[in-house]
Structure formats: C-alpha cells, structure tokens
HTML snippet that shows the backbone in 3Dmol.js (N, CA, C, O; Angstrom):
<script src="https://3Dmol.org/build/3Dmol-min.js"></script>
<div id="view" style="width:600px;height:400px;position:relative"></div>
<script>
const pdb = `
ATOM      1  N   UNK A   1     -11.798 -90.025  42.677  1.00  0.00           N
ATOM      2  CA  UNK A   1     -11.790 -89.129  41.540  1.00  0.00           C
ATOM      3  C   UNK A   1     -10.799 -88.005  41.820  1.00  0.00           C
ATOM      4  O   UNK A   1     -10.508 -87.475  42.893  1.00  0.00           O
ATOM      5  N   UNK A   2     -10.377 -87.786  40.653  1.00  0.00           N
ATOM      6  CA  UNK A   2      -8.950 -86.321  40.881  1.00  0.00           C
ATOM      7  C   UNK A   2      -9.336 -85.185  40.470  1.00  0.00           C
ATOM      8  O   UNK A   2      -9.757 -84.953  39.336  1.00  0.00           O
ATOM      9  N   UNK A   3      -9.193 -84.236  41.553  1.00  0.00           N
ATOM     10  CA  UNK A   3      -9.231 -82.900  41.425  1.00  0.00           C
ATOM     11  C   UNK A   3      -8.465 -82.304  40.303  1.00  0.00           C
ATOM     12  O   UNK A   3      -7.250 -82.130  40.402  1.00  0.00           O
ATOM     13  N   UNK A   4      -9.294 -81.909  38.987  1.00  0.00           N
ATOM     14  CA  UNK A   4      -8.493 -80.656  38.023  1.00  0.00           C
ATOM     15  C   UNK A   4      -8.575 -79.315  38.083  1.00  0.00           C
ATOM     16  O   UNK A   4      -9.656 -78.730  38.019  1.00  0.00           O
ATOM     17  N   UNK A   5      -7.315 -78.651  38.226  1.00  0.00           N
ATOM     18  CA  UNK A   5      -7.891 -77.222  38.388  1.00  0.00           C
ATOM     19  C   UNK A   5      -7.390 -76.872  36.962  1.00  0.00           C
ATOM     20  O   UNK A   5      -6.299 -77.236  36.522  1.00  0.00           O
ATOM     21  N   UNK A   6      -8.117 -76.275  36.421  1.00  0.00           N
ATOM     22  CA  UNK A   6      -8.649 -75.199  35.023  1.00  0.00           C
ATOM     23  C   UNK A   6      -8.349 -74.061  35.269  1.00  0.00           C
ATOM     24  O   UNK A   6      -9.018 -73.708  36.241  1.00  0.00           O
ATOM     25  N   UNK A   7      -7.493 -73.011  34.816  1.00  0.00           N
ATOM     26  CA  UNK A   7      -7.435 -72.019  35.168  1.00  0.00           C
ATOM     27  C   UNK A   7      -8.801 -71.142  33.848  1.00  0.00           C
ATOM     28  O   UNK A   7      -9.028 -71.390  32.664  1.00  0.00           O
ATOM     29  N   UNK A   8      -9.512 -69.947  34.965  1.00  0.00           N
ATOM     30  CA  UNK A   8     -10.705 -69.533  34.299  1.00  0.00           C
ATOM     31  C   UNK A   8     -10.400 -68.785  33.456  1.00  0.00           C
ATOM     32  O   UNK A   8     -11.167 -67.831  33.593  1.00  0.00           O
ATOM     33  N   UNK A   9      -9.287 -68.465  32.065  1.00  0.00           N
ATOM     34  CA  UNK A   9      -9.192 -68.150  31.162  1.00  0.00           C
ATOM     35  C   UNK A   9      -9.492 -69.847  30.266  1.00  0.00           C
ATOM     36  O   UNK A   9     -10.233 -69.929  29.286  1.00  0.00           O
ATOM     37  N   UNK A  10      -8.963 -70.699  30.693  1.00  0.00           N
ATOM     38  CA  UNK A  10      -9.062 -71.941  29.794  1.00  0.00           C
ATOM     39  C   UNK A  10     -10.260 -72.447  30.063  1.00  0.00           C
ATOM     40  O   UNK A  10     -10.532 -73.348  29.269  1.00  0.00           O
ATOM     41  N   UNK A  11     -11.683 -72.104  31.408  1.00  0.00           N
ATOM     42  CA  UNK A  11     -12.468 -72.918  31.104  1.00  0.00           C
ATOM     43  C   UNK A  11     -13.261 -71.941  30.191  1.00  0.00           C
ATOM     44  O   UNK A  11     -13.823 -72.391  29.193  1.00  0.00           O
ATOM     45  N   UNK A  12     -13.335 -70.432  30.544  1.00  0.00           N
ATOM     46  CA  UNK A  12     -14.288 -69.574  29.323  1.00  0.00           C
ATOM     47  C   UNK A  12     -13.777 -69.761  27.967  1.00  0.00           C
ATOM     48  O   UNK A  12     -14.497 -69.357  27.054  1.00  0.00           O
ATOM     49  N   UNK A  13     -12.785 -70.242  27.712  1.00  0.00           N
ATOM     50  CA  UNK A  13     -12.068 -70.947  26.327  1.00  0.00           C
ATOM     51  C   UNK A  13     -12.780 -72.247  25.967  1.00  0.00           C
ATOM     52  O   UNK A  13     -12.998 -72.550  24.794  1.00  0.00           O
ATOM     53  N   UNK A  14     -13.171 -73.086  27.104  1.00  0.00           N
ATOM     54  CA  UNK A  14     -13.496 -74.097  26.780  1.00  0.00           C
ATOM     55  C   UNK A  14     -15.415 -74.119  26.532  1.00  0.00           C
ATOM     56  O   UNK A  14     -16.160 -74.769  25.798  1.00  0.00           O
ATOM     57  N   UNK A  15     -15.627 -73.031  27.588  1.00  0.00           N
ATOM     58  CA  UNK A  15     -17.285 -73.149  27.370  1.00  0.00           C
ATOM     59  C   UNK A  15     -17.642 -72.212  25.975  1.00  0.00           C
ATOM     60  O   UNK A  15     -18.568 -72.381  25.181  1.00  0.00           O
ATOM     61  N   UNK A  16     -16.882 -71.468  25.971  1.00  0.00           N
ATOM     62  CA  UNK A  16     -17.093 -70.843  24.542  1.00  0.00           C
ATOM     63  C   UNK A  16     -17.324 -71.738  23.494  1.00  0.00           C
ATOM     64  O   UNK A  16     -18.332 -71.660  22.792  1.00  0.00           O
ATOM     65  N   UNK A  17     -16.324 -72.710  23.321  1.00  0.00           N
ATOM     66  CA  UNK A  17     -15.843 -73.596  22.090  1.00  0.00           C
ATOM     67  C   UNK A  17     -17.093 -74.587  22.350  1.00  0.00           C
ATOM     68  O   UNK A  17     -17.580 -75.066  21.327  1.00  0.00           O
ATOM     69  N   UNK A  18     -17.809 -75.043  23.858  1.00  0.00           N
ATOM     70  CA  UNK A  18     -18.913 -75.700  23.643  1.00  0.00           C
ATOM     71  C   UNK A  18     -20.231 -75.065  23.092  1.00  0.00           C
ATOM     72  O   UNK A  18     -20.985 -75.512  22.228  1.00  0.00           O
ATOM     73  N   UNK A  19     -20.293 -74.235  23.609  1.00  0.00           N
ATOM     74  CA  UNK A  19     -21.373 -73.393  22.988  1.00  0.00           C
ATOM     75  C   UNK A  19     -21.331 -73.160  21.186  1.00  0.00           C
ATOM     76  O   UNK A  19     -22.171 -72.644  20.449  1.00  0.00           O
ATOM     77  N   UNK A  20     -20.668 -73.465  21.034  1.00  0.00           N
ATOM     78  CA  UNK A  20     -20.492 -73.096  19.643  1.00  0.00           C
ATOM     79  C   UNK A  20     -20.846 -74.500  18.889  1.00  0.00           C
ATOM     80  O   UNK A  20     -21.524 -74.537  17.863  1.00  0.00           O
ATOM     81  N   UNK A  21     -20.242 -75.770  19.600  1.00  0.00           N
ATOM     82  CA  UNK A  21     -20.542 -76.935  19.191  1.00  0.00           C
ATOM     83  C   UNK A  21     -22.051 -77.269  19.196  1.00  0.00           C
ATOM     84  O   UNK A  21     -22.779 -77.802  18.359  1.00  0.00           O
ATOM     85  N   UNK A  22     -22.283 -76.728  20.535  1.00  0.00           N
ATOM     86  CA  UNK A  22     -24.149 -77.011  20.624  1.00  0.00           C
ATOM     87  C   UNK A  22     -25.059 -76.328  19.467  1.00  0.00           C
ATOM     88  O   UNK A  22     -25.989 -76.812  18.822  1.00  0.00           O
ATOM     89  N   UNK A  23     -24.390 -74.853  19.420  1.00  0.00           N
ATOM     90  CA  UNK A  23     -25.313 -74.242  18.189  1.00  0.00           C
ATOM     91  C   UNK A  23     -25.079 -75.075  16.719  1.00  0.00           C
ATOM     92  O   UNK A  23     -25.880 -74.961  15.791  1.00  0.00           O
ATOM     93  N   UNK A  24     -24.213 -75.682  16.669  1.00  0.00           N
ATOM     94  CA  UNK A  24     -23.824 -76.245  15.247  1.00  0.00           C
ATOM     95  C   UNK A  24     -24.866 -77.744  15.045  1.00  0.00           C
ATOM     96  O   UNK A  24     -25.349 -78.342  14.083  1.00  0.00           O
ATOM     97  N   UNK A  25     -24.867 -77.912  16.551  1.00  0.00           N
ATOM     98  CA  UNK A  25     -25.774 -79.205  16.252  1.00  0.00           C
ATOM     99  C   UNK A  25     -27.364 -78.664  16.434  1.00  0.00           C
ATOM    100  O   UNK A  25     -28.178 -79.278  15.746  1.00  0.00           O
ATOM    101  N   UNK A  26     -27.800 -77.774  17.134  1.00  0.00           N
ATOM    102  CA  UNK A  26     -28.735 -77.464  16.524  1.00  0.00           C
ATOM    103  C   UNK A  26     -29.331 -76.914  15.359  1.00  0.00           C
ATOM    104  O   UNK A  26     -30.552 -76.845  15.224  1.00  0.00           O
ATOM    105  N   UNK A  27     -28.442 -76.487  14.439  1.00  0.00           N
ATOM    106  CA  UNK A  27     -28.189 -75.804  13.288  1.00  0.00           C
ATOM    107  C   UNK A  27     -28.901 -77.205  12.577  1.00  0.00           C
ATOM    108  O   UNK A  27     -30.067 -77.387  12.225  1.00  0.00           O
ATOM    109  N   UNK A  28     -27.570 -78.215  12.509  1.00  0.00           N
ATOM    110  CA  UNK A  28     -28.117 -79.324  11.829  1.00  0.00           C
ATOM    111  C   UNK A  28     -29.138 -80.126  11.930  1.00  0.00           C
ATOM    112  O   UNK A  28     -29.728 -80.740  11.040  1.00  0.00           O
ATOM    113  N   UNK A  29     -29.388 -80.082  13.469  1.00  0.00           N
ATOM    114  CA  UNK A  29     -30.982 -80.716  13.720  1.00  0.00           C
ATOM    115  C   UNK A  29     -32.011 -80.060  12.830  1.00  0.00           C
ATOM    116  O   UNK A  29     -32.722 -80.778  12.127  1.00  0.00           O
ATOM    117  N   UNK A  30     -32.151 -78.637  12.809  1.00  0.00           N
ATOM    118  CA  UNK A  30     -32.832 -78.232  12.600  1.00  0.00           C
ATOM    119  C   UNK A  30     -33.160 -78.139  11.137  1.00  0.00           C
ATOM    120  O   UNK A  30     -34.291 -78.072  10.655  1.00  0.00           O
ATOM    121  N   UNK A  31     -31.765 -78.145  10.362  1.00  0.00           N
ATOM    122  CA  UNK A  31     -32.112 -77.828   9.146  1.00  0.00           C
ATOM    123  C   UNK A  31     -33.066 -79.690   8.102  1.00  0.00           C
ATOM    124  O   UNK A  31     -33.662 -79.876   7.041  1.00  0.00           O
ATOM    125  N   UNK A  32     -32.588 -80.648   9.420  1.00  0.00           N
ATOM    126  CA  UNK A  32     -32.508 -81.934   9.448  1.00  0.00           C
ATOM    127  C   UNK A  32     -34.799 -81.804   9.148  1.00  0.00           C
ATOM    128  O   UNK A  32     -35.669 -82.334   8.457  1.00  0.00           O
ATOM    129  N   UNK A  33     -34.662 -80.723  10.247  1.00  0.00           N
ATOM    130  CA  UNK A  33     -36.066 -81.279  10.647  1.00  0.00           C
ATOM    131  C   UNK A  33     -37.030 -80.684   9.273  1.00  0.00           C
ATOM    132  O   UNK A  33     -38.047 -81.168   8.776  1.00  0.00           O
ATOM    133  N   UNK A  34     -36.252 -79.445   8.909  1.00  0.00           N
ATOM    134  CA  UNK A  34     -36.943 -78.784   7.804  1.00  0.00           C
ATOM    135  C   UNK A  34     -37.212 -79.157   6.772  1.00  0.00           C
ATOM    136  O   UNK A  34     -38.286 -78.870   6.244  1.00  0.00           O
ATOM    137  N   UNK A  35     -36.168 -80.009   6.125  1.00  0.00           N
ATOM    138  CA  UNK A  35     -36.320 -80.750   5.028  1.00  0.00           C
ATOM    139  C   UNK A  35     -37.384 -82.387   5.598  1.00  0.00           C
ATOM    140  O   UNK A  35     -37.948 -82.928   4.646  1.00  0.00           O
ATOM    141  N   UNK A  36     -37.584 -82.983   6.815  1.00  0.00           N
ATOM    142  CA  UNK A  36     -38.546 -83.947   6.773  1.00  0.00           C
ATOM    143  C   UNK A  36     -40.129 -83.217   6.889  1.00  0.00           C
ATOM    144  O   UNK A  36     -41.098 -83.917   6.596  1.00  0.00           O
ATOM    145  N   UNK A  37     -40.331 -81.808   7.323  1.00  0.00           N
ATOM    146  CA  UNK A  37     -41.447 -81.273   7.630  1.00  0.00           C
ATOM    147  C   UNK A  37     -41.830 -80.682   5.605  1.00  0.00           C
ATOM    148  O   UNK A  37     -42.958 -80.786   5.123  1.00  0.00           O
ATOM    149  N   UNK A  38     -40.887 -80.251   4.986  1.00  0.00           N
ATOM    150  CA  UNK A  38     -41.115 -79.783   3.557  1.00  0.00           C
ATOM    151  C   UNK A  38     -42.015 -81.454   3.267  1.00  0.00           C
ATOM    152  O   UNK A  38     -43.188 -81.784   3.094  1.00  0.00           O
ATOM    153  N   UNK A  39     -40.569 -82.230   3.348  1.00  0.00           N
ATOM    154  CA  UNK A  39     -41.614 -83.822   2.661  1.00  0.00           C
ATOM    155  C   UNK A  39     -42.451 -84.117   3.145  1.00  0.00           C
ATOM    156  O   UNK A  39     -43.154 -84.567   2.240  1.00  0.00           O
ATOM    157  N   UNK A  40     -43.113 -84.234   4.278  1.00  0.00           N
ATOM    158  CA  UNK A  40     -44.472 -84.295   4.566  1.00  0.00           C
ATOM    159  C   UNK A  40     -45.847 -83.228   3.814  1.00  0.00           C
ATOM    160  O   UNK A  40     -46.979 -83.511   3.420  1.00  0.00           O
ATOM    161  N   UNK A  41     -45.125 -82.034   3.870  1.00  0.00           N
ATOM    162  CA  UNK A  41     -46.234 -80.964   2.998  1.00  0.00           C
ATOM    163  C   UNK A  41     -46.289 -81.159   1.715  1.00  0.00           C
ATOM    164  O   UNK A  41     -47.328 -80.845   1.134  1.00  0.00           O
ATOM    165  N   UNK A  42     -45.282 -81.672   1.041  1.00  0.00           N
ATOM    166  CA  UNK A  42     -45.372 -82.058  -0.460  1.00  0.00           C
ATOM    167  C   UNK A  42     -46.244 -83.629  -0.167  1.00  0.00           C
ATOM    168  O   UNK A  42     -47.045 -83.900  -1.061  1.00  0.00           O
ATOM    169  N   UNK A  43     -46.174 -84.389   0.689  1.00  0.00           N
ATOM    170  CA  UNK A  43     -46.793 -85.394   0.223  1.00  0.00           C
ATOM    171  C   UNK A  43     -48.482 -85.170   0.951  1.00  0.00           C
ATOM    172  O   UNK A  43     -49.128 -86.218   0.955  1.00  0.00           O
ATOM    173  N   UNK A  44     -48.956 -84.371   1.332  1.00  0.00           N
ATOM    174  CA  UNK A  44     -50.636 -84.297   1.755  1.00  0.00           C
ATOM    175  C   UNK A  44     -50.682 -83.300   0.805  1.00  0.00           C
ATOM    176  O   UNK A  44     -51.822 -82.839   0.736  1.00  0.00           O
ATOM    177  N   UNK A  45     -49.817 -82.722  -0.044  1.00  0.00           N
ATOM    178  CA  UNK A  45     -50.747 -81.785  -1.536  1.00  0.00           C
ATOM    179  C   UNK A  45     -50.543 -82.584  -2.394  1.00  0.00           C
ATOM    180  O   UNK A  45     -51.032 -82.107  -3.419  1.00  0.00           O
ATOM    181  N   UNK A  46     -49.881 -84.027  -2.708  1.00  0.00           N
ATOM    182  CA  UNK A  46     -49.775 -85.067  -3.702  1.00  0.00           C
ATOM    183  C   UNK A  46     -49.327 -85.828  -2.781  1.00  0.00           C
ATOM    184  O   UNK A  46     -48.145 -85.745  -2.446  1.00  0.00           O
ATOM    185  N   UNK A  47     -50.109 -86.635  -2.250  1.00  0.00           N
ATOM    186  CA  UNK A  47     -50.014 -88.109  -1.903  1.00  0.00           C
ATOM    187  C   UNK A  47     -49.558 -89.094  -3.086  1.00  0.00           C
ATOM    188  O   UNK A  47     -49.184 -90.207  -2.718  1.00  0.00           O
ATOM    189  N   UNK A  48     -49.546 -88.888  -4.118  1.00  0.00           N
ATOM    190  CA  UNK A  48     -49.185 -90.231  -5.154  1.00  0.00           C
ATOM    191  C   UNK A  48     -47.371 -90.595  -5.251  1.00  0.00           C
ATOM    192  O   UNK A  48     -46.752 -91.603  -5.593  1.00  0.00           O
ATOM    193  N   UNK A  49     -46.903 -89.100  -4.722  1.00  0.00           N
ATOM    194  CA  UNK A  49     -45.338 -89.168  -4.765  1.00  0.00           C
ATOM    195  C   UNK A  49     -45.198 -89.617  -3.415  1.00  0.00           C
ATOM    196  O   UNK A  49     -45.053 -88.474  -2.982  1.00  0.00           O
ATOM    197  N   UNK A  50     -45.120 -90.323  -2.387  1.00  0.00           N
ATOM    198  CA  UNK A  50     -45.255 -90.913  -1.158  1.00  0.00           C
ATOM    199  C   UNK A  50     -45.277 -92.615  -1.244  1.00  0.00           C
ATOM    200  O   UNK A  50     -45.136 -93.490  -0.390  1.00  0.00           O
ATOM    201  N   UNK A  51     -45.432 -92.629  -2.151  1.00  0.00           N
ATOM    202  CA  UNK A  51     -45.982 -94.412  -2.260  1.00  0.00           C
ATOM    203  C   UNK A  51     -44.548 -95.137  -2.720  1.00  0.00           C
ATOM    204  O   UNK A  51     -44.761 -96.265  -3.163  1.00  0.00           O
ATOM    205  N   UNK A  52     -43.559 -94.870  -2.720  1.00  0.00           N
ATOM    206  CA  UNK A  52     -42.389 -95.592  -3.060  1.00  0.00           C
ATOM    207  C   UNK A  52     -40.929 -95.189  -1.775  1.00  0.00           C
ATOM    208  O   UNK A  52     -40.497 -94.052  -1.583  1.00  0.00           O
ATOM    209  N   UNK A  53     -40.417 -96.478  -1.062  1.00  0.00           N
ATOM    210  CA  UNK A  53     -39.446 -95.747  -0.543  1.00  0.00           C
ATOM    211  C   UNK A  53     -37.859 -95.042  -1.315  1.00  0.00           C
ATOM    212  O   UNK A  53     -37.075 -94.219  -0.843  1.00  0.00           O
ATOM    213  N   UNK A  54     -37.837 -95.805  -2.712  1.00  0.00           N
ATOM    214  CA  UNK A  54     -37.254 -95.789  -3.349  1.00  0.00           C
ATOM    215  C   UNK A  54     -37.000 -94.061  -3.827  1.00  0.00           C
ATOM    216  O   UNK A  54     -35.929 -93.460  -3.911  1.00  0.00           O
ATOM    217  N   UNK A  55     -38.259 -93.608  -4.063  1.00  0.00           N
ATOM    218  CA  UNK A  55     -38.513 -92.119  -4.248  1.00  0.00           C
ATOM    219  C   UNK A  55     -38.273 -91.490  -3.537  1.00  0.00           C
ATOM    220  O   UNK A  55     -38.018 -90.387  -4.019  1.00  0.00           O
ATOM    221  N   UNK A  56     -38.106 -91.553  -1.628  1.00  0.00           N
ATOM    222  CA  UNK A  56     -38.679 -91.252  -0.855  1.00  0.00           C
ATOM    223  C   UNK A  56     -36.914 -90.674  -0.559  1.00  0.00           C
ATOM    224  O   UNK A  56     -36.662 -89.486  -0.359  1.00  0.00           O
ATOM    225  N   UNK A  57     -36.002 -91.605  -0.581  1.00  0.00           N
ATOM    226  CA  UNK A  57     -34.983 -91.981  -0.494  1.00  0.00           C
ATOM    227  C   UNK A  57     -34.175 -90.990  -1.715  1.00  0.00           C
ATOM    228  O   UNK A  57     -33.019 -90.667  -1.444  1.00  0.00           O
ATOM    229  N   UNK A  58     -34.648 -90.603  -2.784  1.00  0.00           N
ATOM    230  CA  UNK A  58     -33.961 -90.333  -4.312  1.00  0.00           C
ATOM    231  C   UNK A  58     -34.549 -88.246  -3.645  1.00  0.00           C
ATOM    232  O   UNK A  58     -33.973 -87.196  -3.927  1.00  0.00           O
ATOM    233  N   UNK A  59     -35.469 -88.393  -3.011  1.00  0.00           N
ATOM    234  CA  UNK A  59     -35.727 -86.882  -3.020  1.00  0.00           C
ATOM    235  C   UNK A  59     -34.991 -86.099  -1.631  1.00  0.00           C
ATOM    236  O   UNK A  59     -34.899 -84.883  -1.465  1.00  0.00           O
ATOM    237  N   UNK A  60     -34.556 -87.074  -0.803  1.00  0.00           N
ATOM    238  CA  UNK A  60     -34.053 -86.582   1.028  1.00  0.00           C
ATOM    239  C   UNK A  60     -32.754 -86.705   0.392  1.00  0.00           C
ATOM    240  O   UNK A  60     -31.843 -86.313   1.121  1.00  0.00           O
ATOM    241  N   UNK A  61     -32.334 -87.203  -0.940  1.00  0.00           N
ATOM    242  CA  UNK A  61     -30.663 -87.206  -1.402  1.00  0.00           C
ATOM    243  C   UNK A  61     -30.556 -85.786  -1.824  1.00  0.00           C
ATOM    244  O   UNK A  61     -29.761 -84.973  -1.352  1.00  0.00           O
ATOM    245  N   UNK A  62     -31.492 -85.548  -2.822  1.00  0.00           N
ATOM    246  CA  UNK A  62     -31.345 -84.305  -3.348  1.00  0.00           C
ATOM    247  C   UNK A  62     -31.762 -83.050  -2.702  1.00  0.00           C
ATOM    248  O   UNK A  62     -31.788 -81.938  -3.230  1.00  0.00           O
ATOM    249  N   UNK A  63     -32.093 -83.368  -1.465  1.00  0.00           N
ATOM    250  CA  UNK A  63     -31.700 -81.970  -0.270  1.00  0.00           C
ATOM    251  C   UNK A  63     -30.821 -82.274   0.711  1.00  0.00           C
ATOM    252  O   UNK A  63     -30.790 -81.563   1.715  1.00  0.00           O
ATOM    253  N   UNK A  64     -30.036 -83.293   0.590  1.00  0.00           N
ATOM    254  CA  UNK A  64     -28.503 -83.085   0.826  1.00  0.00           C
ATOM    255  C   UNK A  64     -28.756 -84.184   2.350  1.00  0.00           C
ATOM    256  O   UNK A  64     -27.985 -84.145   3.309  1.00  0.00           O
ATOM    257  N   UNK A  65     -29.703 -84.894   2.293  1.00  0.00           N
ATOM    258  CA  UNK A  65     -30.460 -86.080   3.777  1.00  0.00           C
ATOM    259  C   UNK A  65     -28.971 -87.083   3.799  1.00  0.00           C
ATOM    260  O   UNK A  65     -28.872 -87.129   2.572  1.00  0.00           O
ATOM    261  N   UNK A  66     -28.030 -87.723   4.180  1.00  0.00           N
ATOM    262  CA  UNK A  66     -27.289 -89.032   4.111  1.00  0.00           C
ATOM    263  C   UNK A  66     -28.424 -89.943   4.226  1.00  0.00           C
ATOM    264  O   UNK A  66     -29.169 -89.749   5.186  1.00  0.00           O
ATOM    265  N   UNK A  67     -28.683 -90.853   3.466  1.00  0.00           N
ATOM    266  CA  UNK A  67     -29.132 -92.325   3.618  1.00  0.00           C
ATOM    267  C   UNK A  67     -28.264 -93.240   3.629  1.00  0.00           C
ATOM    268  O   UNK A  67     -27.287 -93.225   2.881  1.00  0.00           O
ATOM    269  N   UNK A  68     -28.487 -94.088   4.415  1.00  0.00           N
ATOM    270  CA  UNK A  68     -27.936 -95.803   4.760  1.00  0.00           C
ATOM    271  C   UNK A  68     -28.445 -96.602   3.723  1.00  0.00           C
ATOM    272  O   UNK A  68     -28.221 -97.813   3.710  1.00  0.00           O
TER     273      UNK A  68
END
`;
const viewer = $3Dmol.createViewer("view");
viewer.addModel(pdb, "pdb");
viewer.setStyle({}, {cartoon: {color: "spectrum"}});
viewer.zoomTo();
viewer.render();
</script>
C-alpha cells in the first residue's frame, strides 16, 4: 500500500466537506423516517386507510417518498 501525504489544510478541507455529507444524509434519513412514523399514526387512528398497497404507495408519493 502507498503512502499519501495530504497536506493539513487539504485534509480539514476534506473532513469538513465529509461532515457536511454525513449531516445531509442524516437529514434525509431522518426526514425519511418521519414521514413512515406520521403513516403509521394515521393508520392506528384509521386503520381502514392501511388496507391497500396501492394507497399506501399514492400517499408516501405525496410526501415526496420515491417508490419503485
């Protein structure tokens, strides 16, 4: 394996720019998790909207979910 030397203006350049990547993905995890924890609370105060994946699928669109 080969030795890189980084000079420590370019790696605090570089850990900066990771740190920033990590918060972005927790950002999205999170906002990921908020909208599946909302659909669970809407469906134990009306269980009858739960019974279709079709629905299930038409409501995680319209808070912005990507489906496959």
């Amino acid at each position: 394996m080969e030795t890189l030397n980084i000079s420590k203006e370019k790696f605090s350049k570089i850990l900066e720019d990771f740190e920033v990547l990590i918060n972005d993905v927790e950002s999205a995890l999170s906002e990921e998790n908020l909208v599946v924890r909302k659909r669970i609370n809407d469906i134990k105060l009306n269980p009858s909207i739960g019974k279709s994946e079709k629905y299930l699928d038409e409501y995680l669109k319209k808070r912005g979910v990507k489906i496959d």
